[in-house]
N, C-alpha and C positions, 0 to 999 in steps of 0.2 A: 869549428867555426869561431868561439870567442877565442880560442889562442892563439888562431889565426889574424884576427882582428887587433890583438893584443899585440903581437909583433909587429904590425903595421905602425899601430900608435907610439912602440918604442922610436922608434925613428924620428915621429915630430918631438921628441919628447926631447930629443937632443938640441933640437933647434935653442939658440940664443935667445932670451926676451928680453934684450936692450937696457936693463937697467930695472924692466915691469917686475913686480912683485903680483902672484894671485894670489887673494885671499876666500879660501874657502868658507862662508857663514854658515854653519848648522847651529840647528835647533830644534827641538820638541813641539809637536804640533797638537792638536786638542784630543789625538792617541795615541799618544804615547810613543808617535815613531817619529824618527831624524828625519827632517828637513836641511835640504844645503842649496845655496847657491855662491856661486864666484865673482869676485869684486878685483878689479885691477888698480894693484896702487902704486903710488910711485915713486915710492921708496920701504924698504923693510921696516917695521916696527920694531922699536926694541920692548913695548910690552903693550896687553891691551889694551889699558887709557891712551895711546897713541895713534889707534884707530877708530874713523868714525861711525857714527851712527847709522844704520843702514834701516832699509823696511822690506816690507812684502805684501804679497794680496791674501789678509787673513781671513777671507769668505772662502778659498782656496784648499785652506787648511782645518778651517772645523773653528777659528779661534776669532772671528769677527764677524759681522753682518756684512751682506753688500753695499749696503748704504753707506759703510763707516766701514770702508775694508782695511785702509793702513794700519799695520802693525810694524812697532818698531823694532830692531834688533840693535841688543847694546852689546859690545862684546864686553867679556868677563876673562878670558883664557883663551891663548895661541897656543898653537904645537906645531911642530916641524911637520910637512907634509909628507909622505911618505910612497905618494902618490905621484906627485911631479916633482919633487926633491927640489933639490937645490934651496933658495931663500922665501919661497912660496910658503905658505902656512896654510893652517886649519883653525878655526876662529868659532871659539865654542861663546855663544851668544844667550843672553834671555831677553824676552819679548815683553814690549810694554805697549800699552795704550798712547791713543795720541791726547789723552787728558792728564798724560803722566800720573798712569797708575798702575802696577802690574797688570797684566796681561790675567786671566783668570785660570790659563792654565800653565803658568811661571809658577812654580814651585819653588825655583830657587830663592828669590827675594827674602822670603820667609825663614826657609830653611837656615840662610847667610846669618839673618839677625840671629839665631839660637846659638849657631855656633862661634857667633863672636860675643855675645853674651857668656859663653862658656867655654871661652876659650882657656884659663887655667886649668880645667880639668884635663886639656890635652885628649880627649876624644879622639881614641883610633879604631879604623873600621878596617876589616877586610871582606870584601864580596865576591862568592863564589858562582858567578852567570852561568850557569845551564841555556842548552841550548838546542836545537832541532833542526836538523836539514833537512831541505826537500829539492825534488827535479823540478823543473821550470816548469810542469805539467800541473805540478802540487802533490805529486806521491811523495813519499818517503824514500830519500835518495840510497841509492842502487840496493833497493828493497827489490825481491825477487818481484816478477811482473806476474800480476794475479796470486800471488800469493803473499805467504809471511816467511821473515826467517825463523831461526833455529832459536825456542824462548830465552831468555835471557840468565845469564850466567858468565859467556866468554868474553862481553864488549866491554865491559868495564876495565879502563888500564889494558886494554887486550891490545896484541899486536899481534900483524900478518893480513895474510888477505882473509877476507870472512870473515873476521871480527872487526878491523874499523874502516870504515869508509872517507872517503873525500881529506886525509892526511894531507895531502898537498893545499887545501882550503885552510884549514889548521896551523899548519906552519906560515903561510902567507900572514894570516895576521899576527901572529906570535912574533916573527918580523915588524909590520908595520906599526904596531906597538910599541916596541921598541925604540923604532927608530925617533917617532914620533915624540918619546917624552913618558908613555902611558906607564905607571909602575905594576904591568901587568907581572905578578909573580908565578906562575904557572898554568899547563891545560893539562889536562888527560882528558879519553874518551869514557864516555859514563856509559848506566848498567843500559840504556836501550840503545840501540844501534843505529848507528849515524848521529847520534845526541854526542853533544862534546859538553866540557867548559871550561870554562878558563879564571882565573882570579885575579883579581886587582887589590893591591893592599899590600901593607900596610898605609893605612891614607888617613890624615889629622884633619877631623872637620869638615869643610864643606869640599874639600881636594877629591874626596873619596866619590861624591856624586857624580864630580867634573869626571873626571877619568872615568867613570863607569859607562856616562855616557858616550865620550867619544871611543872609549872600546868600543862600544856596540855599535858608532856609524861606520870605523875600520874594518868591522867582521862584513858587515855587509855590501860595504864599499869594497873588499878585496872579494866576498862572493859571488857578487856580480859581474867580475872579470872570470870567473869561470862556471857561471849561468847556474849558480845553485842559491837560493833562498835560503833564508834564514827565519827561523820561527821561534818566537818566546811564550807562545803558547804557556801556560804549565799543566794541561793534560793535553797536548796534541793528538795524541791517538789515545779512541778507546781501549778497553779492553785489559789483560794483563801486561802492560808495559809502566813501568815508572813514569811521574809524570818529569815536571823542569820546574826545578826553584831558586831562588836568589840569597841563597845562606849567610846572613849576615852575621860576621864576627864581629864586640863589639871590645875595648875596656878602654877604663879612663887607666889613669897615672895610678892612683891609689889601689886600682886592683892589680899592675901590673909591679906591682914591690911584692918583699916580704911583708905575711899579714893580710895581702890583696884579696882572699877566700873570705872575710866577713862583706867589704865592699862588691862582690858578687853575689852574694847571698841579700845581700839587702835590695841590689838591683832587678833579683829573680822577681821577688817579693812585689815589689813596682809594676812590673811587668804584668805579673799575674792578676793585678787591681785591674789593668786596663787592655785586658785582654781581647776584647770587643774592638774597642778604641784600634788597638794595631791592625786588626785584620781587616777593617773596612780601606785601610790605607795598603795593602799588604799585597795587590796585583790582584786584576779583574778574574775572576773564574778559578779563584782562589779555591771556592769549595771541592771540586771537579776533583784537586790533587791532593788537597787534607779529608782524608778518607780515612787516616790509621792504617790503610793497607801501603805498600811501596814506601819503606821508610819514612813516615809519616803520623802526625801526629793528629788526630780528631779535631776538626776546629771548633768544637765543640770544648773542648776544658783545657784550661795549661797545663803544661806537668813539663817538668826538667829533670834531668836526671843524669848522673856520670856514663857518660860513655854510649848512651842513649841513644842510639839514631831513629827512633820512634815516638820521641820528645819532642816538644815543641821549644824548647831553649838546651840545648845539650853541654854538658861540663867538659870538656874534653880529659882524660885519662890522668895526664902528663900536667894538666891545674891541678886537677884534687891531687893528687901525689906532693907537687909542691906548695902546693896552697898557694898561691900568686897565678897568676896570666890574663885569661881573657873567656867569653862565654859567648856560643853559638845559637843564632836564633833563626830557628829551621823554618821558619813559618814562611815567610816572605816569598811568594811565586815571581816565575822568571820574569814576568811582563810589569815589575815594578817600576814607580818611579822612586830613583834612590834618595833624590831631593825628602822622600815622603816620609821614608823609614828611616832615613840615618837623622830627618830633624824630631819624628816624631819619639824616638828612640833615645834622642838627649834632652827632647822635652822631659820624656820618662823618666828616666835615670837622673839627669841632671836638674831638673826643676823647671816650671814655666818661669816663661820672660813676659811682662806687662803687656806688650806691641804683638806677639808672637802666638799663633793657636794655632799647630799644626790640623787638627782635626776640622776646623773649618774650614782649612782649606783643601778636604775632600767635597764638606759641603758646597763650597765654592763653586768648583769645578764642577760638580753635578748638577748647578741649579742652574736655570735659562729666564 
């Protein structure tokens, strides 16, 4: 029935719109999921300062009282739509109050300051989004009915039938991504079955959260065209199944030269002070998937180590050998906001800024 549906909508899709431009608004609502709506303008923008201001009903979304429901949307970043194609865009937005003052669940505003505070260091991030399907029912998609499959071992990188599912959902956004603008650099399907992910990166700064986020409105804007959900859960299912986390890679300039192996060693070092500090920011139900068991690291103590995938910051192979690259920081579950980790992360590493406390602004968001 949805591709039935689908083929129907191809057809208006063709129709002309006179000159109209749609503008898709998303934005992050007070859980951490995409919010969109569509705006007709009447001409293309050539960047986001060219478009205006928009709102919405934030009693709706978790992010206002009813009494005081306007919330405004400024945009920040376009991207080709990929969806209606043509001149049409997607319009990645953050949410402010009407006393002109961030929204309390706008992470980005904050995140912005650290990264243009520290912009010589040239901060680059790669994130690797883990992820979970399910049937429109909420099982685990084309999981045997009343039962489990076969434990884990052949879904990871596996091809064929019976080891990975929903490949046609996969490639769709892999596509839309693309088209889009997103520097989505790879997917494979991971160790539990029906779980994929995909990477974004390399991304300088605050580009890295932007893209992250509109990857994940693409995953499930294109899986809704073929009626499967999308979970960032990071233990969605009990039991012996790995959980879904958001691997953050991270380096400045100075680690990415010859010599870069002291400049990593000093940043572990940082890390491990505010070890606490990361994990409260690090995606809800965090403890569920840092257990030490399914590649994982206790969130209990930091510890890094070459090659590691039971580490909570891991060296990869091919750094220690050349002494230069970049370090992996396993902690982060899938349901993060990347606003939270890539600012709290160059607060770490690169120093606090006067204006700027990423950790308050978990406080923020949790207090009413």
């Amino acid at each position: 029935m949805v591709s039935e549906h689908t083929a129907i909508l191809a057809k208006y899709l063709e129709l002309p719109q006179k000159g109209k431009v749609m503008a898709e608004y998303v934005w992050i609502d007070a859980d951490g999921e995409c919010r969109s709506k569509c705006k007709t303008l009447d001409k293309k923008p050539s960047s986001a300062e060219d478009l205006p201001e928009w709102n919405f009903d934030g009693s709706s979304t978790g992010q206002a009282p009813g009494h005081d429901s306007d919330v405004y949307l400024r945009p920040v970043a376009i991207y080709p739509d990929p969806f209606r194609k043509g001149d049409n865009i997607i319009v990645l937005s953050e949410c402010w109050n009407n006393d002109g003052t961030p929204n309390k669940f706008n992470h980005r505003h904050e995140c912005a300051k650290l990264m243009k505070a520290h912009a010589d260091e040239k901060v680059w991030f790669g994130i690797e989004q883990e992820y979970t399907l399910f049937d429109e029912f909420g099982k685990p998609y084309a999981w045997p009915k009343g039962g489990f499959p076969a434990p884990q071992g052949p879904y990871y990188c596996g091809v064929g039938a019976g080891k990975v599912n929903a490949r046609d959902v996969i490639e769709a956004h892999y596509r839309a991504c693309l088209y889009a603008g997103v520097n989505i650099s790879g997917i494979n399907a991971e160790v539990m079955p029906s779980q994929w992910e995909f990477q974004v990166g390399p991304c300088e700064g605050i580009k890295m959260a932007d893209e992250l986020w509109i990857a994940r409105y693409l995953l499930q804007r294109a899986a809704e065209e073929f009626g499967v959900k999308i979970s960032f859960h990071p233990k969605p299912l009990t039991g012996d199944w790995n959980g879904a986390g958001c691997h953050t890679n991270v380096s400045t300039e100075a680690m990415r030269v010859a010599g870069g192996m002291k400049h990593i060693e000093a940043a572990l070092s940082k890390l491990a002070k505010r070890h606490k500090e990361h994990l409260l920011l690090y995606g809800s139900d965090n403890d569920q998937r840092l257990t030490g068991r399914h590649e994982t690291a206790s969130m209990e103590a930091f510890s890094s180590g070459v090659a590691n995938r039971g580490a909570s910051v891991r060296i990869p192979r091919s750094v220690a050998k050349e002494g230069y690259g970049y370090f992996e920081d396993r902690r982060p579950a899938s349901n993060i906001d990347p606003y939270l980790v890539t600012g709290i992360m160059v607060e770490t590493i690169c120093g606090p800024i006067p204006d700027a406390d990423m950790s308050k602004e978990f406080a923020r968001e949790t207090s009413d």
